[in-house]
C-alpha positions in Angstrom: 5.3 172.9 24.8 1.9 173.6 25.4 1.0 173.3 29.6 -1.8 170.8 28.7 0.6 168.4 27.7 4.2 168.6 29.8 3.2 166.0 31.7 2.5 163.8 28.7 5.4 164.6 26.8 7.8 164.3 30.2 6.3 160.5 29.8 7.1 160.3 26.0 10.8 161.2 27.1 11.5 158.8 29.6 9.8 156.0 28.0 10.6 156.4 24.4 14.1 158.0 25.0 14.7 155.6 27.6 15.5 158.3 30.3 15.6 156.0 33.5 14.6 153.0 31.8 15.8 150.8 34.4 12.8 152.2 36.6 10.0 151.9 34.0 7.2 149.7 34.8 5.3 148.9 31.6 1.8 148.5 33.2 2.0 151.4 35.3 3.4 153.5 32.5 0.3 152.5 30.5 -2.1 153.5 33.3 -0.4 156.8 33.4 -0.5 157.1 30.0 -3.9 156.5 29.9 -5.0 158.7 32.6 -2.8 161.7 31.3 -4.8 161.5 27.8 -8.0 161.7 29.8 -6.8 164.7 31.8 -6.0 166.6 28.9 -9.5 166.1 26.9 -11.0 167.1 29.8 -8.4 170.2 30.6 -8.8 171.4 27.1 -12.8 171.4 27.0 -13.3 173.0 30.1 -10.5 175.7 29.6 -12.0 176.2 26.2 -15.0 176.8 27.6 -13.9 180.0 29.3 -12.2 181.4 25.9 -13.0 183.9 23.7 -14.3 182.1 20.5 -11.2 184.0 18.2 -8.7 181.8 20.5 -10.3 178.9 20.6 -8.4 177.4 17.1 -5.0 178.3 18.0 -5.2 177.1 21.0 -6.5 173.7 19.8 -4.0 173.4 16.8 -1.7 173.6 18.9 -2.2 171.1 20.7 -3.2 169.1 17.2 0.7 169.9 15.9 1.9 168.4 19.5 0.2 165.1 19.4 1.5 164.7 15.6 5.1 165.8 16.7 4.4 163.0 19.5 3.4 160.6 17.3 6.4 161.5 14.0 8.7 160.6 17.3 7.3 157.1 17.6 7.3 156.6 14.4 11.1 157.1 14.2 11.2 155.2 17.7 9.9 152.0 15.7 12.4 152.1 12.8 15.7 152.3 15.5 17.3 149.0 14.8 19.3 149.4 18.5 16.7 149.4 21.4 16.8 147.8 24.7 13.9 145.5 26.1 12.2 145.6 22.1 9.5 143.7 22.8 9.0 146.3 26.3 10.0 149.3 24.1 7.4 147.8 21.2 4.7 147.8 23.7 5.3 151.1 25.4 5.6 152.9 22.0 1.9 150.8 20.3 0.6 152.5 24.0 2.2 156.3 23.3 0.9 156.0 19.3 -2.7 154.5 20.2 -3.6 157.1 23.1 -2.2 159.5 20.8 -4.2 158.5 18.0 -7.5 158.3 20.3 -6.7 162.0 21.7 -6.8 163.3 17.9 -9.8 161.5 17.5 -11.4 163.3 20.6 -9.7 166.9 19.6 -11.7 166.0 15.7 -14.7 165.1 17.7 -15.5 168.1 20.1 -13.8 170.7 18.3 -14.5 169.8 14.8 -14.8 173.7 14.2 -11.6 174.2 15.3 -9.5 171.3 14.1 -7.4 171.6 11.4 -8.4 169.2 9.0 -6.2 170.2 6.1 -3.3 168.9 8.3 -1.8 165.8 7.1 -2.1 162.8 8.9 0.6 161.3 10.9 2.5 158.3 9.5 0.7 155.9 12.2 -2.7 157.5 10.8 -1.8 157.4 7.7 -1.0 153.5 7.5 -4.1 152.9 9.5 -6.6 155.3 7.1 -4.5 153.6 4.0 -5.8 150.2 5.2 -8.8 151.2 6.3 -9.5 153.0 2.6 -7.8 149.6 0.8 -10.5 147.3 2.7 -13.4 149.3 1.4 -12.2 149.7 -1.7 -12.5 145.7 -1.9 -15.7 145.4 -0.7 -17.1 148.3 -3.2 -15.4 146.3 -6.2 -17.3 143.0 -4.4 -20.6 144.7 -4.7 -20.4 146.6 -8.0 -18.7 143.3 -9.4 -22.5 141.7 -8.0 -24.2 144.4 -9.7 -23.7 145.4 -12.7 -25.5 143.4 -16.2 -23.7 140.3 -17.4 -21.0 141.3 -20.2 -21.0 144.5 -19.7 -17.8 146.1 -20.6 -16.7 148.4 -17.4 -13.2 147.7 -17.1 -12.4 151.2 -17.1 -14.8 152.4 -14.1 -13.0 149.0 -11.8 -9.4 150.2 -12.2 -10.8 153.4 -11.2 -12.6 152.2 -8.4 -9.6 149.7 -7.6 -6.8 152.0 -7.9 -6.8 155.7 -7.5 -7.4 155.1 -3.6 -3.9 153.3 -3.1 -2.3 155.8 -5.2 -2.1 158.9 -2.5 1.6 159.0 -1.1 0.0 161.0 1.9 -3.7 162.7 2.6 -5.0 165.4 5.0 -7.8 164.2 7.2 -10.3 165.8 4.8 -9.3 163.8 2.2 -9.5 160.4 4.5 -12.6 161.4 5.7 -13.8 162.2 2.0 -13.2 158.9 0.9 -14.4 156.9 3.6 -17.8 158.3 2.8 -17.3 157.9 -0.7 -17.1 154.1 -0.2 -19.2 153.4 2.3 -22.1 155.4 1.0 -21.5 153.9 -2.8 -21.5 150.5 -1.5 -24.9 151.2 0.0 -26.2 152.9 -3.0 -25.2 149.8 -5.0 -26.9 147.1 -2.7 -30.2 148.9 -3.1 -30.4 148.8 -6.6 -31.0 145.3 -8.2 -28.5 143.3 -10.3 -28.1 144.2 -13.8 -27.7 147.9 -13.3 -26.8 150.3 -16.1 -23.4 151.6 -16.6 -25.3 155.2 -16.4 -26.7 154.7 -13.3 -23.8 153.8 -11.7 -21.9 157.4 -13.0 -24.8 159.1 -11.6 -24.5 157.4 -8.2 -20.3 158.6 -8.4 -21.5 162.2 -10.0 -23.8 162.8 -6.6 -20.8 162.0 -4.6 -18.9 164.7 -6.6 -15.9 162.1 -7.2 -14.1 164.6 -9.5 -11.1 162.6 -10.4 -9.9 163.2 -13.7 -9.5 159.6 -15.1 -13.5 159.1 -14.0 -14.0 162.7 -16.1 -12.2 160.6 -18.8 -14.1 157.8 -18.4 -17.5 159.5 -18.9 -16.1 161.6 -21.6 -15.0 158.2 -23.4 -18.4 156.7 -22.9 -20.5 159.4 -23.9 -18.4 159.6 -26.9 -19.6 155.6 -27.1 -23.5 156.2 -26.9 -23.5 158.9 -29.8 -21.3 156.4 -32.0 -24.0 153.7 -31.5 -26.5 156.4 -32.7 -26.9 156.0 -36.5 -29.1 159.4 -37.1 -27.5 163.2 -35.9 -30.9 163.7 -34.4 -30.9 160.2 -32.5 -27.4 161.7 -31.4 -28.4 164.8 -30.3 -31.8 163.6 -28.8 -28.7 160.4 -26.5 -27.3 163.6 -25.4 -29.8 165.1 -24.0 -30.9 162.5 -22.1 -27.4 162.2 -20.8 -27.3 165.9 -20.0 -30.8 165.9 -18.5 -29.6 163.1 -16.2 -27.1 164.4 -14.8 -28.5 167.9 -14.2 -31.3 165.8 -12.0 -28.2 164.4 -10.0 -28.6 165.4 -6.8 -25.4 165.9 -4.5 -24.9 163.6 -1.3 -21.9 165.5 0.1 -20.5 169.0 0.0 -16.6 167.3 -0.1 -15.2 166.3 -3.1 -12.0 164.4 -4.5 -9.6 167.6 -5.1 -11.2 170.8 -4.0 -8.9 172.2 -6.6 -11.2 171.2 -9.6 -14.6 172.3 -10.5 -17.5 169.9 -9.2 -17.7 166.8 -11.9 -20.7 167.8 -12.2 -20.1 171.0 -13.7 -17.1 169.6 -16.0 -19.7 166.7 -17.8 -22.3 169.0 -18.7 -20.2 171.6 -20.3 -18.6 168.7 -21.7 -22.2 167.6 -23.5 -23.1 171.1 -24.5 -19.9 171.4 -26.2 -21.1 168.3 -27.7 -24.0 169.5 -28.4 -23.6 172.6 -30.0 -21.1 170.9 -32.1 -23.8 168.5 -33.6 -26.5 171.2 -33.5 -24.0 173.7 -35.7 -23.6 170.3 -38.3 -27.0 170.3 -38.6 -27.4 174.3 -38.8 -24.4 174.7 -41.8 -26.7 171.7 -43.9 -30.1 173.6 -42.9 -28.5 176.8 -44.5 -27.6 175.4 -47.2 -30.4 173.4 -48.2 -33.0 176.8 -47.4 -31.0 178.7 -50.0 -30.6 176.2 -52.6 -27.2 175.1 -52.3 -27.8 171.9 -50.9 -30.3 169.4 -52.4 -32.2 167.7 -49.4 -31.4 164.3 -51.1 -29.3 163.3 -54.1 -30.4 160.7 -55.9 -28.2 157.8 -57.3 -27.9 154.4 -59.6 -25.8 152.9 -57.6 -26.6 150.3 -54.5 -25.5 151.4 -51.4 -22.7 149.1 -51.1 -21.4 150.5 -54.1 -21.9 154.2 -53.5 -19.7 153.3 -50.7 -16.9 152.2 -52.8 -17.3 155.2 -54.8 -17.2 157.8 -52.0 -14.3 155.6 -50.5 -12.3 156.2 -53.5 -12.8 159.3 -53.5 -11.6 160.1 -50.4 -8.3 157.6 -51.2 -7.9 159.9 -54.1 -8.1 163.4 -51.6 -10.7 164.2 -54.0 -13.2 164.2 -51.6 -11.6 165.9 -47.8 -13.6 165.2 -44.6 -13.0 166.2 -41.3 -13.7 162.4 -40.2 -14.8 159.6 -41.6 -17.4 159.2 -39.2 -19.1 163.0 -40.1 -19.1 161.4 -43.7 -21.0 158.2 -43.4 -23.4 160.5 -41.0 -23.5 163.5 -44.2 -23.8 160.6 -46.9 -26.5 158.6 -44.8 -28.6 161.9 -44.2 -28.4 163.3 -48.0 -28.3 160.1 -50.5 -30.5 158.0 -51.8 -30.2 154.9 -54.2 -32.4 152.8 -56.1 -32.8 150.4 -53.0 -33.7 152.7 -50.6 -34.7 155.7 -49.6 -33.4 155.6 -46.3 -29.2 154.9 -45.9 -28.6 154.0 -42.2 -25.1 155.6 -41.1 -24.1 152.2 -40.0 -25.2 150.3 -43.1 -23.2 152.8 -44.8 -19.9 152.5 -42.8 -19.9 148.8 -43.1 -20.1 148.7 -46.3 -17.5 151.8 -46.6 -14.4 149.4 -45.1 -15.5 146.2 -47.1 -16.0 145.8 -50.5 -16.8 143.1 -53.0 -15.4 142.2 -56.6 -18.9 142.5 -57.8 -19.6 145.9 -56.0 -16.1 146.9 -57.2 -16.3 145.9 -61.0 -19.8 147.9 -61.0 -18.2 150.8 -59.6 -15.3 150.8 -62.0 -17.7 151.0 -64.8 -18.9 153.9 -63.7 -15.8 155.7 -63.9 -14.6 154.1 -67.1 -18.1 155.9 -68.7 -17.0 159.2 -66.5 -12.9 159.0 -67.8 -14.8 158.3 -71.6 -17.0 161.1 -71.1 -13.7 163.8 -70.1 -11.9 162.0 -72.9 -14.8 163.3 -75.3 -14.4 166.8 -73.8 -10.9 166.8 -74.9 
């Protein structure tokens, strides 16, 4: 045992181990208690003082891994079912635990260089931070609940919220201390902004506090994903995603910490995320460009049939695995882009996929005329 704390730890023994309990007086053994925690703050920054730098850490985590010994002990004094004076012994140990907690506090405080903070927190500190974390967690929900535009669909983004903070079956003090600031500083971002906020904004707020979870990298995956889908034209898609992308690249980082130092920044995962994305969509529109500049691919083709009912046909088509696309959604985006029909000149990818899952006995009848003249005209050919 470190020198700085015998005397400390002599009064752990006879209090918690109840070595001479019949002599213990509850008030004065607080007072001691007390006073011995002062002592060795003060011990430790003036000897300290007088170290070579190089020692300093060992000599301090030392000291660290003795208060959390201390306080493992009280935790195993509070779950013994066979103690005499429980209400005394309940009082003396809550005395031990908080002075303890108070002196790791102080060690964290003036010796934040040299504190181990990848440690894991104590089972006393860990309840406490768990609370603590639970609390905040509420009041975040509270105010983003306040915030965010009526019917807006962000079920997702609360369980995440909600959740992933209860989740941790124990954390280091850089993790507690991570997420405190996470919560407190979203909750203020949050109360400046008015009500009605965009679901965009509020990703932006979690990207610039680097919250690299991977169910929130889901969630933004999923709803990017949801923006380009709304987007009937590949150029309206591409010109989403760059706005996204540009967005986020503007996001400006409120902390170095993040959730799990062992993943790249979530900032960094989203926007090679887009520009996959992106080149995906920019390489769809290449392979047509190419193929249109060197005459295999007519800009537009040109048809008789209504839209509803080129729908049909194309549908058929692809019941019939005449007609193999990589998704439908690429499909109604190609057909959209390169046909044209009597009504219009323009097809809208959505008109299009409407009218692709529902079809009429009208629409249907006209359609099957058409392919009655096409099986007439292979009969012919026979």
């Amino acid at each position: 045992m470190n020198y700085e704390l015998t005397t400390y730890r002599q009064l752990f023994d006879k209090a918690i181990k109840n070595t001479g309990a019949a002599e213990i007086d509850i008030e004065y053994l607080g007072s001691e208690i007390t006073q011995e925690s002062q002592r060795i703050l003060n011990t430790l920054l003036v000897t300290t003082a007088q170290m070579e730098p190089s020692k300093i850490q060992q000599y301090i985590q030392q000291h660290q891994l003795a208060i959390h010994i201390i306080l493992e002990e009280t935790d195993t004094a509070k779950l013994k079912k066979n103690v005499d004076k429980m209400e005394e012994s309940k009082h003396i140990i809550e005395t031990f635990e908080s002075s303890s907690e108070i002196l790791l506090y102080e060690f964290q405080k003036y010796f934040p260089a040299y504190f181990n903070h990848q440690s894991m927190l104590p089972p006393a500190l860990l309840r406490s931070a768990k609370a603590q974390i639970q609390q905040k967690s509420s009041q975040l929900l509270n105010v983003f609940t306040s915030r965010k535009k009526p019917n807006q669909p962000m079920n997702g983004l609360e369980e995440i919220l909600s959740g992933i903070f209860n989740s941790h079956k124990s954390m280091n003090y850089t993790q507690k201390a991570y997420m405190e600031f996470f919560l407190d500083t979203l909750s203020e971002v949050l109360e400046k902004i008015e009500a009605g906020i965009e679901l965009l904004e509020i990703i932006l707020a979690i990207i610039s506090l680097n919250y690299n979870h991977p169910l929130f990298y889901d969630f933004c995956c999923r709803y990017f994903r949801s923006e380009v889908d709304r987007c009937e034209e590949l150029s309206s898609q591409v010109t989403t995603l760059n706005f996204i992308k540009k967005s986020i690249s503007q996001t400006s980082p409120l902390t170095g910490g993040t959730y799990n130092p062992a993943l790249p920044e979530i900032q960094v995962s989203l926007l090679k995320f887009i520009t996959s994305e992106l080149d995906y969509l920019n390489s769809m529109d290449g392979i047509g460009a190419h193929l249109y500049q060197h005459g295999l691919l007519d800009e537009h083709y040109k048809v008789t049939l209504t839209v509803k009912q080129l729908a049909i046909f194309i549908h058929l088509q692809v019941e019939a695995n005449i007609i193999i696309a990589p998704s439908p959604k690429l499909l109604h985006e190609y057909i959209a882009k390169h046909y044209r029909t009597n009504e219009t000149d323009r097809i809208s990818a959505k008109s299009f996929k409407n009218a692709y899952y529902s079809a009429s006995t009208e629409d249907l009848e006209k359609v099957i005329d058409k392919i009655v003249t096409m099986l007439s005209l292979a009969q012919e050919k026979l």
